[in-house]
N, CA, C and O atoms as a Tripos MOL2 file, in Angstrom:
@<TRIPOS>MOLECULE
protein
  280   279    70     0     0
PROTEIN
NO_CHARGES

@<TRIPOS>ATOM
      1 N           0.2370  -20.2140    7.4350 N.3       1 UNK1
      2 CA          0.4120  -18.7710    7.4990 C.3       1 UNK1
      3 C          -0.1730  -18.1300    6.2470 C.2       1 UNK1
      4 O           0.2380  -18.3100    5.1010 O.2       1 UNK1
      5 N          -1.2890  -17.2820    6.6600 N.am      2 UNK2
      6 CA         -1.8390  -16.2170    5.2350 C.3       2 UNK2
      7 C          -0.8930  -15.2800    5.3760 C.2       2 UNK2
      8 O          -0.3280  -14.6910    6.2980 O.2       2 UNK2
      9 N          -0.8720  -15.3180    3.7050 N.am      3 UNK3
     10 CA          0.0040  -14.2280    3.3150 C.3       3 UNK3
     11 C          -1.2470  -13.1390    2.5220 C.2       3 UNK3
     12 O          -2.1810  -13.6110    1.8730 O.2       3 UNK3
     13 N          -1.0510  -11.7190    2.7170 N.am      4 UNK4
     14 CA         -1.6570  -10.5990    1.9670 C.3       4 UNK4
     15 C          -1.4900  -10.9870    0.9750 C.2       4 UNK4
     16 O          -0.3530  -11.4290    0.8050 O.2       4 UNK4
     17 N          -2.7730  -11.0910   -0.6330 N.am      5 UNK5
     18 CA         -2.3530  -11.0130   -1.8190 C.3       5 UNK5
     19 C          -1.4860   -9.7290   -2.3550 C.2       5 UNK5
     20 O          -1.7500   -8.6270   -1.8760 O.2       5 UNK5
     21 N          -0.6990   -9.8250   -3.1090 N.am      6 UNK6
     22 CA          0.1730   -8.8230   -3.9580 C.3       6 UNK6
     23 C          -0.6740   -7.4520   -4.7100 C.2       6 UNK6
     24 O          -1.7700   -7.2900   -5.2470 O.2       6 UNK6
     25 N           0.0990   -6.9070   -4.5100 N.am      7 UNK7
     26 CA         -0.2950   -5.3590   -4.6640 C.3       7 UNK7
     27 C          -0.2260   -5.1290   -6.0890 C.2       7 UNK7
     28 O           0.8870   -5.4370   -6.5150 O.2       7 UNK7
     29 N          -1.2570   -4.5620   -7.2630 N.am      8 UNK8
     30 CA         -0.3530   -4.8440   -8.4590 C.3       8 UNK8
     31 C          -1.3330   -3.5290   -9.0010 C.2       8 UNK8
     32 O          -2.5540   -3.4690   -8.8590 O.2       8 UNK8
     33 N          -0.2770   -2.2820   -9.7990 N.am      9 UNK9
     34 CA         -0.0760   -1.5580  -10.1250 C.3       9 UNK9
     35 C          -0.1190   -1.7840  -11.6920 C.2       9 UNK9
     36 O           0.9450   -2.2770  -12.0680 O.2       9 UNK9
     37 N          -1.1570   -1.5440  -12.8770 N.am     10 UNK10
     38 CA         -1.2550   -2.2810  -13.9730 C.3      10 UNK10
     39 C          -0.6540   -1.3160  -14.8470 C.2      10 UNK10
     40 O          -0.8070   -0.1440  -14.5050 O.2      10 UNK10
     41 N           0.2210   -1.6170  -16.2650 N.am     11 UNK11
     42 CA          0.3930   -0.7320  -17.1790 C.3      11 UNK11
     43 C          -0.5270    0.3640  -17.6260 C.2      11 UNK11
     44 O          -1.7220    0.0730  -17.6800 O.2      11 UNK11
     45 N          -0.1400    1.6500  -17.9740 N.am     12 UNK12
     46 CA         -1.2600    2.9320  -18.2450 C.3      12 UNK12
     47 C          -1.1170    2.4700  -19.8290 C.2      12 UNK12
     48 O          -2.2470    2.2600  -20.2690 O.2      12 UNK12
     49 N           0.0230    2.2160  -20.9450 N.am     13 UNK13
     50 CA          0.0170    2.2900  -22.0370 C.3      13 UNK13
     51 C          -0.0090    1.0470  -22.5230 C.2      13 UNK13
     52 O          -0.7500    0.3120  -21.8710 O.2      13 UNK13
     53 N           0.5740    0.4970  -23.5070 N.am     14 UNK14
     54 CA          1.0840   -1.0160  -23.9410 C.3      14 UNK14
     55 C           2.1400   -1.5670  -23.0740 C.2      14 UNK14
     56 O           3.1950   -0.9680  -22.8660 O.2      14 UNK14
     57 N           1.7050   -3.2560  -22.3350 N.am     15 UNK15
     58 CA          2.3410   -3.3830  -21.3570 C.3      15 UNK15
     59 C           3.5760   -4.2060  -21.8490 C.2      15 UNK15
     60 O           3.5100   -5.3900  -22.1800 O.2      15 UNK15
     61 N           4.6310   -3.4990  -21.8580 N.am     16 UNK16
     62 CA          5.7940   -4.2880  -22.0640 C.3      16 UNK16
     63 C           6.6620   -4.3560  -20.8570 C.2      16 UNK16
     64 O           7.7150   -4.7810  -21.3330 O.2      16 UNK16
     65 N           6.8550   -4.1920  -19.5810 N.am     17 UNK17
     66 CA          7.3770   -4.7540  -18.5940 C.3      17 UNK17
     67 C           6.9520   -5.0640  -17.4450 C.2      17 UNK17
     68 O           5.9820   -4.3830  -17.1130 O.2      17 UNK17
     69 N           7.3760   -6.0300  -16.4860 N.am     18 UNK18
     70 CA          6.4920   -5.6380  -14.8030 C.3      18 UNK18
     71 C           8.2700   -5.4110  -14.2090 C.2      18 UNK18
     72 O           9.4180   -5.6860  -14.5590 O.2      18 UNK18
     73 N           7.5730   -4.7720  -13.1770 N.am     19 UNK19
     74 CA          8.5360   -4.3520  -12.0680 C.3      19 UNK19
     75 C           7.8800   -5.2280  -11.0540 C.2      19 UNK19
     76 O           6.6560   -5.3000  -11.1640 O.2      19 UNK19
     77 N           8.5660   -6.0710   -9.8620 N.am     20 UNK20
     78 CA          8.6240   -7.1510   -8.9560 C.3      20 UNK20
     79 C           9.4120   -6.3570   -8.3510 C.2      20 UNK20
     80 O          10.5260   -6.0400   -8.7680 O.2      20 UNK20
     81 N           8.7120   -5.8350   -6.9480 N.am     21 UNK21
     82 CA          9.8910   -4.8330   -5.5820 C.3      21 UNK21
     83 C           9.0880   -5.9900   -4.8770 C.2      21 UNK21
     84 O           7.9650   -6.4920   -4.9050 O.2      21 UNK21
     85 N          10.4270   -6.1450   -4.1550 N.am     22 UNK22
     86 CA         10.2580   -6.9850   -2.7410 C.3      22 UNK22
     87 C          10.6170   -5.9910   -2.0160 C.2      22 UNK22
     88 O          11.1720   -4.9400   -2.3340 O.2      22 UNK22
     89 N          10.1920   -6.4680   -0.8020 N.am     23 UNK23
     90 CA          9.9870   -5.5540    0.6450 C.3      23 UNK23
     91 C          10.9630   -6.0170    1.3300 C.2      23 UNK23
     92 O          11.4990   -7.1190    1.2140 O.2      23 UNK23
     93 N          11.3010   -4.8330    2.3490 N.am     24 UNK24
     94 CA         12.5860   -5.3640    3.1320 C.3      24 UNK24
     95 C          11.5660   -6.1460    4.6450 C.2      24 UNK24
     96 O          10.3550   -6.0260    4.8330 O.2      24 UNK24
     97 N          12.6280   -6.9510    5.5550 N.am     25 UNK25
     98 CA         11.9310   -7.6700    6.3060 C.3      25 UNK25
     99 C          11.2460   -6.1920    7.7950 C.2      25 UNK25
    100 O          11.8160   -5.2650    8.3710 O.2      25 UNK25
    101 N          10.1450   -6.6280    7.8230 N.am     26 UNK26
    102 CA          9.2440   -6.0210    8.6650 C.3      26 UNK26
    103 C           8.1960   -4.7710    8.0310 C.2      26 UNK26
    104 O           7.6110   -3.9980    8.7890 O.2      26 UNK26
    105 N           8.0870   -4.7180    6.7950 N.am     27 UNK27
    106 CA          7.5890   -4.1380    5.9300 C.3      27 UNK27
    107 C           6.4690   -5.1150    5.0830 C.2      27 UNK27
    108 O           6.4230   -6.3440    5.1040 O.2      27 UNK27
    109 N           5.4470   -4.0380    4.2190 N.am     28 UNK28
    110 CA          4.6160   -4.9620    3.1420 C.3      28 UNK28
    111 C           4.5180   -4.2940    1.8740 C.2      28 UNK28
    112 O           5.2370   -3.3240    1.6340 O.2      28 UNK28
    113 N           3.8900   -4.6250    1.2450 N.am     29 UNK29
    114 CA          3.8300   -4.2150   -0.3430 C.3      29 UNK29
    115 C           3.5170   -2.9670   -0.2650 C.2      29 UNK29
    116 O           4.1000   -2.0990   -0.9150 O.2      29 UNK29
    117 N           2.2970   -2.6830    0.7630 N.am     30 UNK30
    118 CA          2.1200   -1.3120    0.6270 C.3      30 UNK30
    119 C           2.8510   -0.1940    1.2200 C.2      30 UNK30
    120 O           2.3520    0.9300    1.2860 O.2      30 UNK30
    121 N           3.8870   -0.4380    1.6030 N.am     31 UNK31
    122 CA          4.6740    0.2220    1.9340 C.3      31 UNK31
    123 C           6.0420    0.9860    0.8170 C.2      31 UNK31
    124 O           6.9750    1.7610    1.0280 O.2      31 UNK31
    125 N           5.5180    0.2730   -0.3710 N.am     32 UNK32
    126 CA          6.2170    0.5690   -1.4250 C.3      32 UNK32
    127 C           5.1540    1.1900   -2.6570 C.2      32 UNK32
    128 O           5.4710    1.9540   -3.5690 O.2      32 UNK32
    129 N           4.0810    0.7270   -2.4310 N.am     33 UNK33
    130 CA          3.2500    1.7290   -3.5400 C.3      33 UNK33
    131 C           3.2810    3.1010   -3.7500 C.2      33 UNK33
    132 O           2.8040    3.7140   -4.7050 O.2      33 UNK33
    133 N           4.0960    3.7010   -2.4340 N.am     34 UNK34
    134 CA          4.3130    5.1830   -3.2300 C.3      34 UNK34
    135 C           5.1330    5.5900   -4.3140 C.2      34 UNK34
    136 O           5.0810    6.6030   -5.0120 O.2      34 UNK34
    137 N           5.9670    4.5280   -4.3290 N.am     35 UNK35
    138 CA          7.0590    4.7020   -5.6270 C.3      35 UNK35
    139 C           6.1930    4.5480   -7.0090 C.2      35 UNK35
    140 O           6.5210    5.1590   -8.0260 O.2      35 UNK35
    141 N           5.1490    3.7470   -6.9600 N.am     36 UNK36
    142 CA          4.6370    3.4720   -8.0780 C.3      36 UNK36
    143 C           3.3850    4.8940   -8.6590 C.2      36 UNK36
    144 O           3.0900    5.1940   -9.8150 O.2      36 UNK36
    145 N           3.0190    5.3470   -7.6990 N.am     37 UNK37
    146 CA          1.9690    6.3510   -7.3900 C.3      37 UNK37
    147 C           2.8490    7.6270   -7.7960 C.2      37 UNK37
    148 O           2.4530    8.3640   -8.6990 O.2      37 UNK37
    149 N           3.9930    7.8660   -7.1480 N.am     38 UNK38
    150 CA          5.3790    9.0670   -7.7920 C.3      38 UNK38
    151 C           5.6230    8.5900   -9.3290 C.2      38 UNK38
    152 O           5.4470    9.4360  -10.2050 O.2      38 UNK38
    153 N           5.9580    7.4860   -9.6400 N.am     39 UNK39
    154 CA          6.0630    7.3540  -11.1510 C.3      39 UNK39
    155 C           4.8260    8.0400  -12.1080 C.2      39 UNK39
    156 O           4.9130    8.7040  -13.1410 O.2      39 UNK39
    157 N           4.0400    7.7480  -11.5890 N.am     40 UNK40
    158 CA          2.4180    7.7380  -12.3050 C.3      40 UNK40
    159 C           2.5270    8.8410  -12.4860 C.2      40 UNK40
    160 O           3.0300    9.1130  -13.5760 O.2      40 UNK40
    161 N           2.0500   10.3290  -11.3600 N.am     41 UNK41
    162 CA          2.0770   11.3560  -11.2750 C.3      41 UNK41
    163 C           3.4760   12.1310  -12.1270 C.2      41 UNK41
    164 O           3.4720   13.3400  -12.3550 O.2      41 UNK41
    165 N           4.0700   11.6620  -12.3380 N.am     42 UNK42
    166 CA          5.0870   12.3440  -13.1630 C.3      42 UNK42
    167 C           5.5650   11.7640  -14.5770 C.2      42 UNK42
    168 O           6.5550   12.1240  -15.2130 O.2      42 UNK42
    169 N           4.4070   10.5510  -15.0020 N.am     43 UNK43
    170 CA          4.5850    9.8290  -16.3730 C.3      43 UNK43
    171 C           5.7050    9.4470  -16.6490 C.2      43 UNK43
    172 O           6.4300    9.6900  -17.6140 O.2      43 UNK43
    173 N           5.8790    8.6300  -15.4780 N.am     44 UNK44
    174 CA          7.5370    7.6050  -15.8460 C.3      44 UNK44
    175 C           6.6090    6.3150  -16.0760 C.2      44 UNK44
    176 O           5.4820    5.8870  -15.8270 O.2      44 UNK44
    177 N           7.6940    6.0060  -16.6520 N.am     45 UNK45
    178 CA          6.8260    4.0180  -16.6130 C.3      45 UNK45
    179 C           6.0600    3.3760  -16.9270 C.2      45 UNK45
    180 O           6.0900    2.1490  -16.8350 O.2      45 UNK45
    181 N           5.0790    4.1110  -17.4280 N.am     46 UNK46
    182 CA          3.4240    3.8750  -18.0730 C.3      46 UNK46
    183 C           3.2950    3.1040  -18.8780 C.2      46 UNK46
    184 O           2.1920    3.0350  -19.4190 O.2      46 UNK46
    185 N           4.5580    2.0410  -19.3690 N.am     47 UNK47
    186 CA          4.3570    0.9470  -20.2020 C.3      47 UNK47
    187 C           4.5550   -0.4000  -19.0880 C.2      47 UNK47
    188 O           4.1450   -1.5220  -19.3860 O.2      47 UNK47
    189 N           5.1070   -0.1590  -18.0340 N.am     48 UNK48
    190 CA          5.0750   -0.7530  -16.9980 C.3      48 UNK48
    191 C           4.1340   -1.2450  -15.6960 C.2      48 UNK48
    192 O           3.4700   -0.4160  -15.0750 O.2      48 UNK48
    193 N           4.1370   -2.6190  -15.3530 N.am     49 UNK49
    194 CA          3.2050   -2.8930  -14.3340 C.3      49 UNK49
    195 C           4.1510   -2.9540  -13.1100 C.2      49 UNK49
    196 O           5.3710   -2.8440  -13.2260 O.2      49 UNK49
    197 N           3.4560   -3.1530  -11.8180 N.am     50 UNK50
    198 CA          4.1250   -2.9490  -10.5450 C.3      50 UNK50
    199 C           3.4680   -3.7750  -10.0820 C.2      50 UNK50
    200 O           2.2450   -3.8210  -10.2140 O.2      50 UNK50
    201 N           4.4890   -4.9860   -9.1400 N.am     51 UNK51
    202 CA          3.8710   -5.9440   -8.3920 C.3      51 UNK51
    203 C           4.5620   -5.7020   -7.0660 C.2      51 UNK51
    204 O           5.7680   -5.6170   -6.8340 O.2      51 UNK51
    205 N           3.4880   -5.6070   -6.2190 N.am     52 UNK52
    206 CA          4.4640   -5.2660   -4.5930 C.3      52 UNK52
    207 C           3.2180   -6.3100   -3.9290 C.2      52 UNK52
    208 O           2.0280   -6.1600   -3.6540 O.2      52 UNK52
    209 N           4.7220   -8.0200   -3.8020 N.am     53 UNK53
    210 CA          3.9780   -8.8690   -3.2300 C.3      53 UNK53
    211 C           4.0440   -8.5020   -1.2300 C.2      53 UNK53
    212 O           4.3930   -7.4750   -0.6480 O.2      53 UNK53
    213 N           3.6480   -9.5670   -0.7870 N.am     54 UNK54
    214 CA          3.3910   -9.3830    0.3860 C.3      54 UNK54
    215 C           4.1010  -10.6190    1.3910 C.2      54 UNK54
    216 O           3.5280  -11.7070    1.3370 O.2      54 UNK54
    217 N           5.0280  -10.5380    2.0880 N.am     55 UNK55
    218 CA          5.9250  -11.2860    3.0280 C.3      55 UNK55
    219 C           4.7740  -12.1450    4.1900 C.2      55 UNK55
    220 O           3.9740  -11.4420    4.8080 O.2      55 UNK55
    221 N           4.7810  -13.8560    4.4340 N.am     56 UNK56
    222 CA          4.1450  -14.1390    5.6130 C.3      56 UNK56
    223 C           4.7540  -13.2320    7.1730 C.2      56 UNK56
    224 O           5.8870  -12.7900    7.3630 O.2      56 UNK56
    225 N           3.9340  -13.1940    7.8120 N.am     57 UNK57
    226 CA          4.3820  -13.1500    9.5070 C.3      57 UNK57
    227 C           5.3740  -14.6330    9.7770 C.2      57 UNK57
    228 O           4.8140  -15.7160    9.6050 O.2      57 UNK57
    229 N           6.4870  -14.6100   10.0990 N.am     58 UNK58
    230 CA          7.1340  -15.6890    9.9990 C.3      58 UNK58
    231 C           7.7380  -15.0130   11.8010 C.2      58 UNK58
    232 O           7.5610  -13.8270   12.0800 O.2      58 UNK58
    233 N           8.5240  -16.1500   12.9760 N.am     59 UNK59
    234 CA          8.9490  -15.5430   14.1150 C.3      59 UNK59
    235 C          10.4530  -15.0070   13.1800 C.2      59 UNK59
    236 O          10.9160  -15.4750   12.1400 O.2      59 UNK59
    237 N          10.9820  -13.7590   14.1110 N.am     60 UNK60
    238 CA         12.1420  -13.6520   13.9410 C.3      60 UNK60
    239 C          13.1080  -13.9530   14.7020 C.2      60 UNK60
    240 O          12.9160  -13.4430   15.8060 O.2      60 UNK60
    241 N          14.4680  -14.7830   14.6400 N.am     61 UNK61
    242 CA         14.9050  -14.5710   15.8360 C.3      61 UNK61
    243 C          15.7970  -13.5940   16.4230 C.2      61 UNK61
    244 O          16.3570  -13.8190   17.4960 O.2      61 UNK61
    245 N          15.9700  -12.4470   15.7290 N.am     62 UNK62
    246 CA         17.0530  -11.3340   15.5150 C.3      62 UNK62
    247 C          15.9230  -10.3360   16.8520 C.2      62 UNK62
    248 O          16.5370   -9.6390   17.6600 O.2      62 UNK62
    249 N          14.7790  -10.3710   16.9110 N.am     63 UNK63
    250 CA         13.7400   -9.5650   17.1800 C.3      63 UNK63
    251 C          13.1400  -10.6870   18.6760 C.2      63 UNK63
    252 O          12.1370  -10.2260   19.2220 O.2      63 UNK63
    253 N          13.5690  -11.7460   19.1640 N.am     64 UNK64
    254 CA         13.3230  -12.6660   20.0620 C.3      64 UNK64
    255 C          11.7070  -13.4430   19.6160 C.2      64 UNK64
    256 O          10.6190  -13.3670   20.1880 O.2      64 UNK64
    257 N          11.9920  -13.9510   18.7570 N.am     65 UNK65
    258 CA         10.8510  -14.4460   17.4800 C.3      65 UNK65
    259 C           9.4160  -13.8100   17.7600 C.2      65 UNK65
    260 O           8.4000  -14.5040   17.7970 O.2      65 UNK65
    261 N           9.4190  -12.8470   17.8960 N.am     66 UNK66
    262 CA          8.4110  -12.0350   17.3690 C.3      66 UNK66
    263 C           7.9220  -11.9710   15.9960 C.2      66 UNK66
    264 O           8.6870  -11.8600   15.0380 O.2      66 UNK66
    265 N           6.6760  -12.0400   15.8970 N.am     67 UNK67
    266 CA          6.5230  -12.2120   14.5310 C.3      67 UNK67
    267 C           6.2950  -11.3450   13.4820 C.2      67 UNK67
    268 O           5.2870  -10.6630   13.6680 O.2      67 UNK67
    269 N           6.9200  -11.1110   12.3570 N.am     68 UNK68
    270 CA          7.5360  -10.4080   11.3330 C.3      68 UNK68
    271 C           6.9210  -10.9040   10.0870 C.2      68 UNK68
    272 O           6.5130  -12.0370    9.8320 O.2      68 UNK68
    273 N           6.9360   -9.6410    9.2270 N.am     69 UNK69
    274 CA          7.1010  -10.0220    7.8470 C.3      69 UNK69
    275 C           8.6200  -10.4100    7.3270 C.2      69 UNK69
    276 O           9.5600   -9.6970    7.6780 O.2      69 UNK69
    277 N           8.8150  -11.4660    6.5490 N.am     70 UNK70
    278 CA          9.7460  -11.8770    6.1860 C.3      70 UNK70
    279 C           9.7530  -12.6470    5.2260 C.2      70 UNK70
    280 O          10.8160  -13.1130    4.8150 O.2      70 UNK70
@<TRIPOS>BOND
     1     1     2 1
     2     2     3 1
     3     3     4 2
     4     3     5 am
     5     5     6 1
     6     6     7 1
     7     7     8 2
     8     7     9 am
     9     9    10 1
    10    10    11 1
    11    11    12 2
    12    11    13 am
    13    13    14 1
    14    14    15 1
    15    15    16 2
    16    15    17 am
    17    17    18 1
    18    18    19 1
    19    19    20 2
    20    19    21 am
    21    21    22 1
    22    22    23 1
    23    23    24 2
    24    23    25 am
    25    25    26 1
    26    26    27 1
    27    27    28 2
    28    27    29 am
    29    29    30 1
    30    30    31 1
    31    31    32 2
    32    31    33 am
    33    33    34 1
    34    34    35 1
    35    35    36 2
    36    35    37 am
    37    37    38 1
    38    38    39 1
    39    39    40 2
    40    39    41 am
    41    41    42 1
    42    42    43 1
    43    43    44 2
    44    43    45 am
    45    45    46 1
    46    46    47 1
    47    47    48 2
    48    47    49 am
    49    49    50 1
    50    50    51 1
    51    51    52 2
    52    51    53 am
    53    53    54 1
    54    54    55 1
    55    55    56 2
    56    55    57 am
    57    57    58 1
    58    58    59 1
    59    59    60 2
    60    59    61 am
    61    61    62 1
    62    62    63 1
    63    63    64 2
    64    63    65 am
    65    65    66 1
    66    66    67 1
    67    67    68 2
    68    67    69 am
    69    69    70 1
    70    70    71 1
    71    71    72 2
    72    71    73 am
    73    73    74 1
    74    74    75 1
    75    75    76 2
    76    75    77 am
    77    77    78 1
    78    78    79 1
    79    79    80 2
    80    79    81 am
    81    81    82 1
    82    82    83 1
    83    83    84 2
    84    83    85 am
    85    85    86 1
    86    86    87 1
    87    87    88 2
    88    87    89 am
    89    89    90 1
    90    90    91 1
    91    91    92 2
    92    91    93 am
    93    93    94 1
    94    94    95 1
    95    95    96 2
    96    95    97 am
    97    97    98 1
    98    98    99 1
    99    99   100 2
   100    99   101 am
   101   101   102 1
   102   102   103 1
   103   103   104 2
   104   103   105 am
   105   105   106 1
   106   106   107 1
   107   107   108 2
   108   107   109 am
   109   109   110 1
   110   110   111 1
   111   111   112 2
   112   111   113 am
   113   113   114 1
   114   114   115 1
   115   115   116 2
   116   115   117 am
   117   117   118 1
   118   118   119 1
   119   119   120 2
   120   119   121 am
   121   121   122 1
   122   122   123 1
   123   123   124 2
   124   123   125 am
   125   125   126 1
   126   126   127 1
   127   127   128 2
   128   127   129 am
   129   129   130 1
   130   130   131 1
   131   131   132 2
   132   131   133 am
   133   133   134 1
   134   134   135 1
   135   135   136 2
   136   135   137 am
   137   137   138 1
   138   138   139 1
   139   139   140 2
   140   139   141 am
   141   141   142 1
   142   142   143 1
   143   143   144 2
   144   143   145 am
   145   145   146 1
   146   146   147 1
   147   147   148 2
   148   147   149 am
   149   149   150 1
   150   150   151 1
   151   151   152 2
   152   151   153 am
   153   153   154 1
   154   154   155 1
   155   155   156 2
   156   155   157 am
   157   157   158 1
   158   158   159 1
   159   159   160 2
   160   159   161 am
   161   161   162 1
   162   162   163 1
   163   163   164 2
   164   163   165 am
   165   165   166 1
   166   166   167 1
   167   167   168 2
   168   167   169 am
   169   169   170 1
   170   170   171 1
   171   171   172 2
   172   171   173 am
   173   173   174 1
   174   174   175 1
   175   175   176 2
   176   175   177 am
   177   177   178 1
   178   178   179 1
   179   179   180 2
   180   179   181 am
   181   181   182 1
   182   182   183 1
   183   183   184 2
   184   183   185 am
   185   185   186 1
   186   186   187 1
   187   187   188 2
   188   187   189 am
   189   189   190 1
   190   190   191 1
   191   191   192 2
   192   191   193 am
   193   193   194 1
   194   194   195 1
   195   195   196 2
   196   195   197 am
   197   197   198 1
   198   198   199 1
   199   199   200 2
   200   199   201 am
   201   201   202 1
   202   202   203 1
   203   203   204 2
   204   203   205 am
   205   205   206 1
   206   206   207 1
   207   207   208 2
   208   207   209 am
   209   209   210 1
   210   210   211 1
   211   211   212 2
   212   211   213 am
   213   213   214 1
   214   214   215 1
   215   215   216 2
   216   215   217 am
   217   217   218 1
   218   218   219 1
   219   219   220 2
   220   219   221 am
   221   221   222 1
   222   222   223 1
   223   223   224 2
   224   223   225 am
   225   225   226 1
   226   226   227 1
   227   227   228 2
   228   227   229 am
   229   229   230 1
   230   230   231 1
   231   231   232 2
   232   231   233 am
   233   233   234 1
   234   234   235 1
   235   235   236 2
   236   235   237 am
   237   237   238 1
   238   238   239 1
   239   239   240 2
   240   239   241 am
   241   241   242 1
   242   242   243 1
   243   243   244 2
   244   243   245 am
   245   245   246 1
   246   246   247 1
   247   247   248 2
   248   247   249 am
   249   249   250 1
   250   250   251 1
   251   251   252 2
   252   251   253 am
   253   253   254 1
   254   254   255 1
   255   255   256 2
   256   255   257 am
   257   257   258 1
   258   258   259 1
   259   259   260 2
   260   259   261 am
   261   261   262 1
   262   262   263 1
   263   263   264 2
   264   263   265 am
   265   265   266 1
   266   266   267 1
   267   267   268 2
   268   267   269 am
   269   269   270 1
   270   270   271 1
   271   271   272 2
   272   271   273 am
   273   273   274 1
   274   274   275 1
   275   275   276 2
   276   275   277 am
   277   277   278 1
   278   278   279 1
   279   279   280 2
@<TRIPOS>SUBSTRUCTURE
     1 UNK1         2 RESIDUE 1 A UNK
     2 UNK2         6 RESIDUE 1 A UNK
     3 UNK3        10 RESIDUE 1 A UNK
     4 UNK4        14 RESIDUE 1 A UNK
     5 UNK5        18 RESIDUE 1 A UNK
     6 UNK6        22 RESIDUE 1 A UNK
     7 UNK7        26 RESIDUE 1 A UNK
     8 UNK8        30 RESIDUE 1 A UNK
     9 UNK9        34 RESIDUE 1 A UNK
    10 UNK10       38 RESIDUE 1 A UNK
    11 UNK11       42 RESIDUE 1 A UNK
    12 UNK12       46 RESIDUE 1 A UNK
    13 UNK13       50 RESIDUE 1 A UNK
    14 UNK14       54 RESIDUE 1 A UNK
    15 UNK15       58 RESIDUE 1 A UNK
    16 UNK16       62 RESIDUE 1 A UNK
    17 UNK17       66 RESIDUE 1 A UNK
    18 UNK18       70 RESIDUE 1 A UNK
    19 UNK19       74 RESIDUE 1 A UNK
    20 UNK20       78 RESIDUE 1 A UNK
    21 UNK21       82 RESIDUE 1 A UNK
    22 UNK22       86 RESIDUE 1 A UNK
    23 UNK23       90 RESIDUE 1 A UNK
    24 UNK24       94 RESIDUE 1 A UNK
    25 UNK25       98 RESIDUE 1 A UNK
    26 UNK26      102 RESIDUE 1 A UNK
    27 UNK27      106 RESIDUE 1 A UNK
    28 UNK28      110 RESIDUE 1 A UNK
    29 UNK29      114 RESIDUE 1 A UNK
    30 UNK30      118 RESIDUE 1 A UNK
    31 UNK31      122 RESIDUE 1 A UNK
    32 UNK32      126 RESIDUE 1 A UNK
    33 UNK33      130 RESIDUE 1 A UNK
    34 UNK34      134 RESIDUE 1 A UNK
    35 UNK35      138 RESIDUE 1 A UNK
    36 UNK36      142 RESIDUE 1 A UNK
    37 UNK37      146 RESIDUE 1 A UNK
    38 UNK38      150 RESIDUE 1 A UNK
    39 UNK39      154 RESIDUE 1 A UNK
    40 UNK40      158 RESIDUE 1 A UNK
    41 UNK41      162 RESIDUE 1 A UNK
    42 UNK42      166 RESIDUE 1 A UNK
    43 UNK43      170 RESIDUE 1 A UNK
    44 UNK44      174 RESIDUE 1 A UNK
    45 UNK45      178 RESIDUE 1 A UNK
    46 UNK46      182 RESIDUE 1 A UNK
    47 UNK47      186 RESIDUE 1 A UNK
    48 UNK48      190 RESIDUE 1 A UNK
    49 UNK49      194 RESIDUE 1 A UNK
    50 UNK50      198 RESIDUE 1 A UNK
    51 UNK51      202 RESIDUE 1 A UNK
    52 UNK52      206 RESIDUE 1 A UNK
    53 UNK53      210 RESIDUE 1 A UNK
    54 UNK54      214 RESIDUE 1 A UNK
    55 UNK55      218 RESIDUE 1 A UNK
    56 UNK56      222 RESIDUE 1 A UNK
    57 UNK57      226 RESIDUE 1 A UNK
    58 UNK58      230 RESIDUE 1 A UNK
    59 UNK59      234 RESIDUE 1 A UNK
    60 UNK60      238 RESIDUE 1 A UNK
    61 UNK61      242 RESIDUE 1 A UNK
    62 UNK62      246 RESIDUE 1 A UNK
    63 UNK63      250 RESIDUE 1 A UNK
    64 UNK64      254 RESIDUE 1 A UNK
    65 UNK65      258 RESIDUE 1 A UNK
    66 UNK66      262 RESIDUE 1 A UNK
    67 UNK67      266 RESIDUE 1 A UNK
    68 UNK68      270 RESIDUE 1 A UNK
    69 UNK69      274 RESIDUE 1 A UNK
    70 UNK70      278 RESIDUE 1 A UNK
């Protein structure tokens, strides 16, 4: 199973932290880059990087294994 490489959002100033958001199941990384894109635009965080990895298609069985990010 390919997984999407990770989404990564790099420090604007001196990088002293990363932020790691995981995705909830049936979702992907990019589904969270707006949080990082709202930080930016309003100069939160800018010593901070953003990693929004990416879940395989795995079956579910909650969903009658259809296949999901998870």
């Amino acid at each position: 199973m390919a997984t999407a490489a990770p989404l990564v959002v790099p420090a604007l100033k001196k990088h002293t932290a990363t932020v790691i958001w995981a995705h909830g199941l049936g979702d992907s990384g990019a589904g969270w880059m707006p949080i990082a894109e709202n930080f930016r635009r309003r100069g939160r965080f800018s010593e901070c990087a953003f990693v929004f990895p990416n879940a395989p298609n795995i079956p579910i069985t909650v969903v009658r294994h259809l296949l999901s990010t998870a």
